[in-house]
N, C-alpha and C positions, 0 to 999 in steps of 0.2 A: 504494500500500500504506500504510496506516495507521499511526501509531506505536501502539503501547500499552505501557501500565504495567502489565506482568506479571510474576508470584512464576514462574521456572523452579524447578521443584523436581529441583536436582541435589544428589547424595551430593556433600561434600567427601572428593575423593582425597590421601591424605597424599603430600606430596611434599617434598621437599630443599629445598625455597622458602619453606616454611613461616616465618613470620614467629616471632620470639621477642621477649621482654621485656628483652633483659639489652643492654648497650652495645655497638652496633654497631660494628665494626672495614671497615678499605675491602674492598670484596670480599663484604660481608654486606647483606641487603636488609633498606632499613629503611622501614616504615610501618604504625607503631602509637601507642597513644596517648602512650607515654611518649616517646618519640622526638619525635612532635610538638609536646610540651608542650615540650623543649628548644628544637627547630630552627625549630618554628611552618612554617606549609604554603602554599600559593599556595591563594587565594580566588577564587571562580565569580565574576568580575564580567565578563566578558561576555556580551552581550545577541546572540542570534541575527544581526543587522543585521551588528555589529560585525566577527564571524567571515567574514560573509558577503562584504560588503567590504574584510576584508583579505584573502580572499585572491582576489579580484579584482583588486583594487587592486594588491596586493606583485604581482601577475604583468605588470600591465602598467608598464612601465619599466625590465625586467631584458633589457638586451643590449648585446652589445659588438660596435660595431664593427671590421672585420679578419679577421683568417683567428683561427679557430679554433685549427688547428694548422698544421702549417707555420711556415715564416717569420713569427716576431711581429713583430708590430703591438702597442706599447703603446696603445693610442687606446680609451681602454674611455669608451664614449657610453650613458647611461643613457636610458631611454625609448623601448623596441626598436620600439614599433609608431608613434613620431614621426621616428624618427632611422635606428636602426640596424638596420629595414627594408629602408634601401634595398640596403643590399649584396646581401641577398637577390633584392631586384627587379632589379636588373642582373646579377644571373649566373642567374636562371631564369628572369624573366619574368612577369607579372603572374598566369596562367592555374595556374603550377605555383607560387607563393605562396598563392594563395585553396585550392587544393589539398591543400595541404599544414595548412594550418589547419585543415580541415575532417578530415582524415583521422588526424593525431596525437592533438587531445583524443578522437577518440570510442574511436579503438581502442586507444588506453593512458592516458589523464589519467580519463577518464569509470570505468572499469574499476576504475582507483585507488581514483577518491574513492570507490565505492559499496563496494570494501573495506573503507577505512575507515572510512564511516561504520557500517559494521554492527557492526563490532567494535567502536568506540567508541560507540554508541549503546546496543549492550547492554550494556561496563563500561565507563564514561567516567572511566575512574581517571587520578589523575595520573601521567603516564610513560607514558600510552596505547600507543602503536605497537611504543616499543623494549622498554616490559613484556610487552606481546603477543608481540613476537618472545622474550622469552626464558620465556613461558610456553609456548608452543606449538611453538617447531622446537627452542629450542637456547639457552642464553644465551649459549653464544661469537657468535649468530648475533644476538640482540641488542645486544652490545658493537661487533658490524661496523656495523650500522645504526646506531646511534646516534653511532659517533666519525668514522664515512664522512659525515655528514648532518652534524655539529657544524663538522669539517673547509671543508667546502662552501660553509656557510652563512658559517662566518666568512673565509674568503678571499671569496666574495662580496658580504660587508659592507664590505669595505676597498677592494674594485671598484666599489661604487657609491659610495662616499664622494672616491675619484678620481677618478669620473668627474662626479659633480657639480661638481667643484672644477674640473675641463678644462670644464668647460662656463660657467665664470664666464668664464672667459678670454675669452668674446665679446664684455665690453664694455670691454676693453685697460685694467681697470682698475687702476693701479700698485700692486699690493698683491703682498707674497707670496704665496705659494699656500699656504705651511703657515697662516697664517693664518684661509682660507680653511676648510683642514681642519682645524683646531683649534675654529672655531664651531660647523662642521656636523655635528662628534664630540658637542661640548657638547650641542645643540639635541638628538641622537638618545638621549644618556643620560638629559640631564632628562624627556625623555617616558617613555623608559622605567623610572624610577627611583622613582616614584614607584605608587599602586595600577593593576593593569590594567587600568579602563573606562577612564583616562585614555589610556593605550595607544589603548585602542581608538576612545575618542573621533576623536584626532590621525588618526588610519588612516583611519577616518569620512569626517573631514573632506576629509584627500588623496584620497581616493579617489573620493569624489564629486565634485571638483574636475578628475580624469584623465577620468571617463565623461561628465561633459560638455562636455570637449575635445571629447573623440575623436565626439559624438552635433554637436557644432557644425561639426567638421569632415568629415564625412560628411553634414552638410547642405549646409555649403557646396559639396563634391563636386556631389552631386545639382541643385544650381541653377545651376551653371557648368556644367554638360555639356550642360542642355537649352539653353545660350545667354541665362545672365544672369550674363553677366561685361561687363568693359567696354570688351573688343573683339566681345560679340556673336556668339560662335563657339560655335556649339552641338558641339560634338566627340564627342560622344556616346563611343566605344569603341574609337575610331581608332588607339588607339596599342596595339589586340591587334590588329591587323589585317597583314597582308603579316609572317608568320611572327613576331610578336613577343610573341604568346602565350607561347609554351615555348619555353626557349634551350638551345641545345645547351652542354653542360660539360665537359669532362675528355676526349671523346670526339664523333665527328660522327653525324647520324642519330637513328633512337630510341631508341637506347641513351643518347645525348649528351644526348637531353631528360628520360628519367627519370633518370638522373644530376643532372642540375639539378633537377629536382621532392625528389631526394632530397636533396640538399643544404639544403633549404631545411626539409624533414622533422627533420635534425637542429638547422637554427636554432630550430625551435619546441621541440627538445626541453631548449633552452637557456633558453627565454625564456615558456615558458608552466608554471605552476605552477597549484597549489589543494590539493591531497591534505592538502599537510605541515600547512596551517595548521588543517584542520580535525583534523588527526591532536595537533595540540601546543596547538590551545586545549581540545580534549576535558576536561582538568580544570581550565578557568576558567570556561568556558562554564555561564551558567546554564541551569536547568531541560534541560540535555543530550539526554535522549530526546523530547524535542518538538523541539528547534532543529539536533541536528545532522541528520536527515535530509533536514531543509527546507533548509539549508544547503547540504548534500550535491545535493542537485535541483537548488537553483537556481545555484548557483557555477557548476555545469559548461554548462547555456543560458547564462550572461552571460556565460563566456568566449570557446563558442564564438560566441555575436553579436557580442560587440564587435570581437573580433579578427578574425572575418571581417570582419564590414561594416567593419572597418578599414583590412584589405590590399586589400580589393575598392576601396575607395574610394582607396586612394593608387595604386595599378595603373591608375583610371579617368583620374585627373589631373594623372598625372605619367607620362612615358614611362622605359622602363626603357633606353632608348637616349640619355638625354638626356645632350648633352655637360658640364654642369653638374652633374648628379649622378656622373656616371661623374669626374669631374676630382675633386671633393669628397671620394669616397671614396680617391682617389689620393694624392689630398695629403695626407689624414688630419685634413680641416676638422671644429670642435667646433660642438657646436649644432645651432642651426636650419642653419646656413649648409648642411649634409650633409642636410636634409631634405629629403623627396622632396616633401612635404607643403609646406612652403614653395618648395621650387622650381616645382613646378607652379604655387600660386596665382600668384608672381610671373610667369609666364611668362604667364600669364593677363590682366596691367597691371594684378595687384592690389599695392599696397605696403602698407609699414606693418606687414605681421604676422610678421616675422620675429622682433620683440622681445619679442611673445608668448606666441610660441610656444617662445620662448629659457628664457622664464619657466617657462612648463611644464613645460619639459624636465629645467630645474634642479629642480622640484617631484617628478617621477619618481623622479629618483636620489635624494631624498633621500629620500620615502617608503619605498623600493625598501630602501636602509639603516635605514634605521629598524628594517622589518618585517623584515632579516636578525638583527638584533641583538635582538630578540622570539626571533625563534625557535630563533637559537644559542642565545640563555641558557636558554631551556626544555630545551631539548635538554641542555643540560649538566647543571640540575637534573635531570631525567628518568635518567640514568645514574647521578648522585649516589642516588636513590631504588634502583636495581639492585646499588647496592655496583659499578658500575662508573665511579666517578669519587669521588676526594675527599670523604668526607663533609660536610668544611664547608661544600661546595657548598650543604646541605641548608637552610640558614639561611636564613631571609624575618623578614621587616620584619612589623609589626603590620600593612599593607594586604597581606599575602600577596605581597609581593615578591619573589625567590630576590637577594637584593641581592649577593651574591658569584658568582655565575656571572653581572649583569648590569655589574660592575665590571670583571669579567676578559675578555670579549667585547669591553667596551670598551678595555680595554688590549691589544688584539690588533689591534683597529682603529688604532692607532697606527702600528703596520706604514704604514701609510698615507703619514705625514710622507716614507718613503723616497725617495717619488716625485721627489721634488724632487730627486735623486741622480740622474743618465743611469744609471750600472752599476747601483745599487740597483734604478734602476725595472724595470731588465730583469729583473734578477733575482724582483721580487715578478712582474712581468710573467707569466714560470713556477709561479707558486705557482699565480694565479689560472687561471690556464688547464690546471695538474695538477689542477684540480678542479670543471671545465666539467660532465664526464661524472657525476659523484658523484646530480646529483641523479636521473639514469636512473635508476642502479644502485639507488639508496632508494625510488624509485619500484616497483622489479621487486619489492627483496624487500619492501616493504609488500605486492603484491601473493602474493607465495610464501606471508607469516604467514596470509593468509585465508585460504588451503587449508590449511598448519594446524590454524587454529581451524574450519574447518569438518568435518578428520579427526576433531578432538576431538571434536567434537556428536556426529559418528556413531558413533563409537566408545564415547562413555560412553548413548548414548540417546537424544540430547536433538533435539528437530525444532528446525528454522529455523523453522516455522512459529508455535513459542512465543516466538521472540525479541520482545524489543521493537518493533524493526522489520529487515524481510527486503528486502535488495536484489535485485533484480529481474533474470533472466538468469541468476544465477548458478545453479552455478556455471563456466559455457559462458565468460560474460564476463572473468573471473578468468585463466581456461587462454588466451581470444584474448591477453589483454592483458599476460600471463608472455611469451608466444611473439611477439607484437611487439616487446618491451621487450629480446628479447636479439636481435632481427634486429637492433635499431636499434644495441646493442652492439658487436655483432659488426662491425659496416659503419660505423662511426662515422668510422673513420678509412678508409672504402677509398680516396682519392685523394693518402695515402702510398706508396702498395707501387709506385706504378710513374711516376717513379722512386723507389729506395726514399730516405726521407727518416728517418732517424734521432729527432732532433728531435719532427716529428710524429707520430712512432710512439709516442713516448712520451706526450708530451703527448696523442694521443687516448685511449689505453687505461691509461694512469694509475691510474683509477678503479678499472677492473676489478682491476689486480694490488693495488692497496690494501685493497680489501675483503674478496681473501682474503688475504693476509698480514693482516689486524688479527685477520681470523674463526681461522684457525690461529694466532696468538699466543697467545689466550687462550683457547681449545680446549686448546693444550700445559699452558700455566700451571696453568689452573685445574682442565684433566682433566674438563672438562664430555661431557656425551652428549647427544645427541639425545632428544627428547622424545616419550616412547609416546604416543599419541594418547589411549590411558584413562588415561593418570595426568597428562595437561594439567591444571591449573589452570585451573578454570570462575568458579568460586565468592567467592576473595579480593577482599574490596573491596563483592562486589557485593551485599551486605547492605545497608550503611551508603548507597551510591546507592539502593538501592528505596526506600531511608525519605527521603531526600531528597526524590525525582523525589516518591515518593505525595502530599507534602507539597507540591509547585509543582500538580501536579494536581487538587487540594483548592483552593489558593489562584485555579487558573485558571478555576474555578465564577464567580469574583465576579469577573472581571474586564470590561471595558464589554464590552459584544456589537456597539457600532458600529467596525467597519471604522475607520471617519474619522477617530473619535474617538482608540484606537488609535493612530492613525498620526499625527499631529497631537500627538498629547501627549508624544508620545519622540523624535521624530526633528525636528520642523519648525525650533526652532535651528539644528541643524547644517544643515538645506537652504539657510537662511538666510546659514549662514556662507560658504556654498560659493560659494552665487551672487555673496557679497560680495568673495572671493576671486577668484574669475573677472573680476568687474568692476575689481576692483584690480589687476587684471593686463591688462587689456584699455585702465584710464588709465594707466598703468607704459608699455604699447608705444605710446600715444598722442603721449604726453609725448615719449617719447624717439626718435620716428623722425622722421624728414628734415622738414621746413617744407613744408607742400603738400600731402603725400601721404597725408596721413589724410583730408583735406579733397576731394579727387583721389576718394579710395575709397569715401567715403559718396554723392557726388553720383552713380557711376560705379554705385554698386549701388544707390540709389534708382531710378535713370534706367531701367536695364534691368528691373526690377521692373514697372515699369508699362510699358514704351513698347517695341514692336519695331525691329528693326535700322534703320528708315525714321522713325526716331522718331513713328510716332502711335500713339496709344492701343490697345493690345492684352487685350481683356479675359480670352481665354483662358490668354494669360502668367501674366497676372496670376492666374486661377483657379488652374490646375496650379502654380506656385510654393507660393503660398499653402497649398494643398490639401497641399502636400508636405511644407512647413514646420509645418501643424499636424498632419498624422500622425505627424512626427520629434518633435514636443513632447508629443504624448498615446502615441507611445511611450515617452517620457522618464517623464513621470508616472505611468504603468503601472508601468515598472522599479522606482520608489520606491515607490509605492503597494502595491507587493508584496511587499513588506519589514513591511506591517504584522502579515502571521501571525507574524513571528518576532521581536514586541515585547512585552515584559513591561512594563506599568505602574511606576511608581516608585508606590507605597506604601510605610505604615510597616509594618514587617518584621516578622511577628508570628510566623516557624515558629523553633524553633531554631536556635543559631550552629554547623550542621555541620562550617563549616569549623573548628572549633578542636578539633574531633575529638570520638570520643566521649567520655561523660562516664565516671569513673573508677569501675570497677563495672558500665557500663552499655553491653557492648560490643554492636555489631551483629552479630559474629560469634558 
C-alpha cells in the first residue's frame, strides 16, 4: 500500500482538549505557538535509517538472565539473543525457542507496529501514542500509558546499565563497579544530550555493529555444522534429535512441552521490542509519512530474521543439555562465559572468541541503555505536552532537546550505584522485575487506541482508504493481537499458583494492577470520560504536518533517482564505522586471549576451508562454504542497501523552520 500526501477533509469537532493561548497550568494541554516560543519543541532530525535501526537495534540486547519471577536472581545479562538465550534453551529446547520467535512478533509485535504506524503516519504529532490514547479512548487512559511505559522504561535503563557493568566483571578488572557505572551513565547522557540525529547516529552505529555479530555468527553456525571446524564434525542437527527438541517444564508429557514453548513465549515478550520506538520518534522523524511506514514494514522482517536465524543458529551449535551451559546458568556466570554461543564454538576446538564476544555483549547493554533513556525522556516530555506531567518538562534546548526530562531519567539511572549494596541490590532487584510485564500491557493498549481511532473514522465519516497510509488486515489484525496480548497477560505468571508463590505472584502481575490503579487515579482526580467516537479529535496538529510533509514531497522531486547514489551519500561513514568497530573488537579478543590460540584458530579454519577430514583437496567444500559465505554477505548488503528508500539527502535546507512553530499570525489551524 502506498503512502500519500493527502488533505482529509474533516469538520473540526469542539472538544474539552481544545488548545488555548493563555499560560498553561499542570493538568492543561499545551501546544501552540506561544507556549512554544517559551519552552521551544523537539526537532525532526531523524532520518528513516535511524528509527529503523533503533528499534532493531534497542531490541536486540534486552534480557535478563534468571527467573522472571519466582525466587530472584539478581544476575540481569544484557544481550538476550548472545547470553540470556540460553536459559530459555535449556528449559524448552531449541525446537520451542525458534517457535516461539516466530509466533510472538507476528501475532502481537507485527499487529502493534502496523497500529502504530497508521496512526502516526496520518498525525505524527509530538506525544504520538499517549496523545492518541487521550484523544481517542480517555485521557485517564493516556496518563496509564504513558506513566506505565515511562515506569518501564526507566527501571529498565538502570537494568541494562547493571548489567553492563556485571558484564565488565569478566576481565577481574580491580576497579569498583560504581565506577564503572558512573562512565557508562556519562557516555549514555552525552549522547543523549545533545541534538537527536546525534542520538540516532550512536544507535546507527551500535546497531549495525549487533546485526553483524549476530549475521557472523550464524555464519559461522552454518560452516561448523556442515564440518568446517577443527575437529571436522559435521553435526548437522544432532543435538534436536533423541527428544531434545521440546523439553518438558513444570509438568510431564505434552502439556510439559507446550508449557516450555510457552515459557519461552513470554521471554520474547521480554526481550523483543519495535512499536515504542517508532511510536516516540513519530515527532523527530523526518519527512514522517514517507518513512514511518517503511519503517513500520521493515523493522518487523528484520526482527523476525534476525532473531530467528538467531535462536535457530544457537539451538544448531550448542546443545540445550550441555553441562556447561546448564552449570553457567546455575552459578549465575556474566558474559560470554553463560553463552550458548561461545560454549558451543569452544566445544567445537575453536578458542579465542570469548573476549569478543564479551565485547559485544558489553556493546548491547549499553546500546540497550542508551535507547531506554531516549525513550523514557520522550515519554516524559510527551505527558509534559498532555498537562500530565510537570510543565517544565516542556523545555528543549535550541537542537530541540527536552533537556529536563533527559536530566531527570538520568538521575533515576542513579538508582543504579545501589547495586553495589547486597540488601539494596535486592531490593532495586524488585523494582526491575515489578516492571518486566509493563511493556505487554503498553503494547495491548497501543493496540486498544487503534480501535479507537479507527471508531473515530467511522463514526465522524472519514474512510481509511483517505489516510495517508492504510495498514493492511486490519482491522482483523488489531482484534488477533488485543486477544493475544491479554492471553499472554493473563498466563504470564501461571507457574506460581501451584505451588502458590507469593513473591511471584506479585512480581508477574504487577503491571496489570498498576495500570489500572494509575488509569483510576486520574479518572477520580480529574473526572475524565470516555471519548465519543464523533467528538474524537481528528484534526489538531494535522494542518501544520500536511504543510510540512507537502513541503519534503516537493523537495523529494529533486532528489538523485540513483538507488546507489542515495545510499552511499548518507549512510556509507557509519558502515565504515561499524566494520571499524567490529575489527577493533575482533584485535581487542586477539590481543587479549591465551598465547597460541588465535594462531591455533586461523590455521584450524583455513585448513578445513579447503581440505577434507583426510586432508586432500576438496573442491566441493570449498564451493558450498564459499557459496554460503557469499549468500550471508549479499544478504548482509541487501539489508543495508534497503535502507536507501528511507534516506533523505543532506542538502541546504531551503522549506521553512517548522519546527519553531508557526509564524505569529500565520496559524495552520
Amino acid at each position: 500500500m502506498g503512502v500519500r500526501d493527502v488533505e482529509t477533509n474533516i469538520a473540526k469537532v469542539p472538544t474539552p482538549r481544545s488548545r488555548s493561548n493563555s499560560e498553561p497550568e499542570d493538568g492543561d494541554i499545551v501546544e501552540n505557538g506561544q507556549i512554544t516560543q517559551k519552552y521551544g519543541r523537539t526537532k525532526r532530525g531523524l532520518s528513516g535509517r535511524h528509527v529503523q535501526l533503533m528499534a532493531i537495534g534497542g531490541s536486540i540486547g534486552s534480557g535478563f538472565e534468571g527467573q522472571i519471577h519466582g525466587e530472584l536472581k539478581l544476575t540481569f545479562t544484557p544481550a538476550g539473543l548472545f547470553v540470556g538465550i540460553g536459559s530459555s534453551l535449556s528449559k524448552a529446547g531449541p525446537l520451542s525457542v525458534v517457535l516461539a520467535y516466530l509466533i510472538y512478533p507476528s501475532l502481537f509485535i507485527w499487529p502493534c507496529s502496523m497500529c502504530v504506524a497508521e496512526m502516526a503516519t496520518y498525525l505524527p504529532i509530538r506525544g504520538s501514542v499517549y496523545e492518541f490514547a487521550t484523544r481517542f479512548v480517555d485521557p485517564a487512559f493516556g496518563f496509564m500509558l504513558g506513566w506505565s511505559y515511562f515506569y518501564a522504561s526507566s527501571m529498565l535503563y538502570c537494568a541494562e546499565i547493571s548489567a553492563a557493568t556485571t558484564v565488565l566483571e569478566y576481565w577481574n578488572a580491580p576497579v569498583n563497579p560504581a565506577v564503572w557505572v558512573a562512565l557508562i551513565l556519562a557516555v549514555c547522557l552525552f549522547l543523549n544530550i545533545f541534538a537527536v540525529k546525534w542520538y540516532g547516529e550512536s544507535e546507527f552505529i551500535f546497531s549495525c555493529t549487533k546485526l553483524l555479530l549476530i549475521i557472523g555468527l550464524c555464519l559461522l553456525t552454518f560452516i561448523t555444522m556442515v564440518g568446517g571446524n577443527p575437529r571436522h564434525d559435521a553435526y548437522g542437527f544432532r543435538y534436536w534429535t533423541k527428544g531434545n527438541a521440546m523439553h518438558e517444564y513444570y509438568t510431564t508429557g505434552p502439556t510439559g512441552r507446550f508449557l516450555g514453548f510457552w515459557s519461552v513465549i513470554l521471554y520474547a515478550a521480554f526481550s523483543v521490542s519495535g512499536p515504542d520506538m517508532i511510536a516516540l520518534g513519530a515527532g523527530e522523524i523526518k519527512n514522517p509519512r514517507r518513512n514511518i511506514p517503511r519503517v513500520a514494514r521493515m523493522v518487523f522482517f528484520r526482527i523476525l530474521g534476525f532473531y530467528v536465524f538467531g535462536v535457530l543458529g544457537v539451538g544448531i551449535i550448542c546443545s540445550s543439555r550441555d553441562p556447561r551451559l546448564l552449570g553457567a546458568i546455575n552459578d549465575g556466570s556474566v558474559g560470554s562465559a553463560a553463552s550458548p554461543w561461545v560454549i558451543g564454538i569452544t566445544n567445537l576446538g575453536i578458542s579465542g572468541l570469548a573476549g569478543f564476544v564479551n565485547v559485544a555483549i558489553l556493546l548491547s547493554g549499553w546500546s540497550c541503555g542508551n535507547a531506554y533513556l531516549y525513550t523514557a525522556s520522550r515519554t516524559l516530555y510527551s505527558l509534559a505536552l498532555d498537562g500530565q506531567a510537570p510543565r517544565f518538562y516542556l523545555k528543549c534546548t535550541k537542537a530541540g532537546n527536552p533537556i529536563y526530562c533527559v536530566l531527570t531519567v538520568s538521575l533515576i539511572g542513579c538508582i543504579t550505584f545501589l547495586v553495589s549494596d547486597s540488601s539494596a541490590a535486592t531490593v532495586f532487584g524488585w523494582f526491575v522485575d515489578l516492571a518486566t510485564c509493563g511493556f505487554v500491557v503498553c503494547y495491548l493498549v497501543m493496540q486498544v487506541v487503534w480501535v479507537g481511532f479507527f471508531r473515530a473514522l467511522k463514526a465522524q465519516g472519514v474512510s481509511r482508504d483517505s489516510l495517508p497510509w492504510k495498514a493492511p488486515l486490519m482491522p482483523y489484525a488489531a482484534y488477533v493481537g488485543i486477544g493475544f496480548g491479554w492471553v499472554v497477560l493473563l498466563f504470564i505468571g501461571f507457574d506460581v499458583f501451584a505451588p502458590f508463590d507469593v513473591q511471584g505472584f506479585i512480581t508477574a502481575y504487577f503491571g496489570i494492577a498498576f495500570a489500572v490503579l494509575v488509569f483510576v487515579l486520574w479518572k477520580v482526580v480529574k473526572k475524565t470520560s470516555f471519548v465519543k467516537p464523533s467528538e474524537a479529535d481528528l484534526v489538531s496538529g494535522k494542518a501544520e504536518v500536511d504543510a510540512e510533509c507537502s513541503v519534503w514531497e516537493v523537495e523529494g522531486r529533486d532528489m538523485p533517482t540513483s538507488a546507489i547514489g542515495r545510499f552511499w551519500q548518507k549512510i556509507w561513514w557509519s558502515i565504515v564505522i561499524s566494520i571499524v568497530v567490529v575489527g577493533l573488537i575482533a584485535v581487542a579478543a586477539w590481543f587479549f586471549s591465551p598465547k597460541g590460540e588465535n594462531q591455533a584458530y586461523v590455521s584450524a579454519s583455513a585448513h578445513v576451508l579447503l581440505y577434507d577430514v583426510d586432508g586432500t583437496s576438496s573442491v566441493w567444500r570449498s564451493t558450498i562454504i564459499l557459496s554460503a559465505a557469499s549468500c550471508w554477505l549479499m544478504w548482509a548488503i541487501t539489508f543495508l542497501a534497503q535502507l536507501h528508500p528511507l534516506i533523505t539527502p543532506e542538502r541546504k535546507d531551503l522549506r521553512p523552520d517548522f519546527n519553531q512553530g508557526p509564524a505569529a499570525g500565520n496559524s495552520f489551524m
